[in-house]
C-alpha positions, 0 to 999 in steps of 0.5 A: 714407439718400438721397432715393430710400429715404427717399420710398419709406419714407414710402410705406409705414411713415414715412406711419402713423409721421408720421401718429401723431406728428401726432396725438398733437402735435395732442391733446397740445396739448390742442387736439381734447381731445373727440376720440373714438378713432374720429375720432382714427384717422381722422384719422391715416387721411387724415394717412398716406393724404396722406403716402403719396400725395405720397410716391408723387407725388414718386417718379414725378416725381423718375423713381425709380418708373414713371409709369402709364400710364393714368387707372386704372393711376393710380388703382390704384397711389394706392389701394395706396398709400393702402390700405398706408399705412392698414394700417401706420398702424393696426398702428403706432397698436397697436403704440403703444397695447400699448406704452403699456399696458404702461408704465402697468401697471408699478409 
């Protein structure tokens, strides 16, 4: 994988994956314990939103993705990416929860 696919991943699933691992690092150290489901998915909200948005940064710096044009293709193109990374975020942390599930269901 070269710089290039690797970035664009990360605009998209590599955020909600990194975002997650990030998380449960954090609550495995026991640290946030008190932390509700809620808080925790927002919290991985803003860690993939983040990911994703300085991925996208470094595409257009880096020349592999068009700069926009303007102040609102700018804002249109970092709400996509944000808003997609959000969503594979939470499709990932179900994914992980029904995975996780299953194991414990298992004798």
């Amino acid at each position: 994988m070269d710089l290039q696919k690797f970035l664009v991943w990360l605009t998209t699933a590599g955020a909600g994956v990194l975002s997650y691992w990030i998380v449960n690092q954090i609550t495995a150290k026991g640290k946030p314990s008190t932390w509700s489901a809620w808080t925790v998915r927002v919290v991985a909200y803003a860690i993939s939103g983040s990911i994703a948005i300085l991925a996208y940064l470094a595409l257009v710096a880096m020349q592999y993705q068009a700069q926009p044009v303007d102040a609102r293709s700018w804002i249109e193109a970092l709400f996509v990416v944000a808003a997609t990374s959000f969503g594979l975020s939470t499709m990932i942390h179900g994914a992980d929860r029904l995975s996780r599930n299953e194991r414990q269901r298992q004798p």
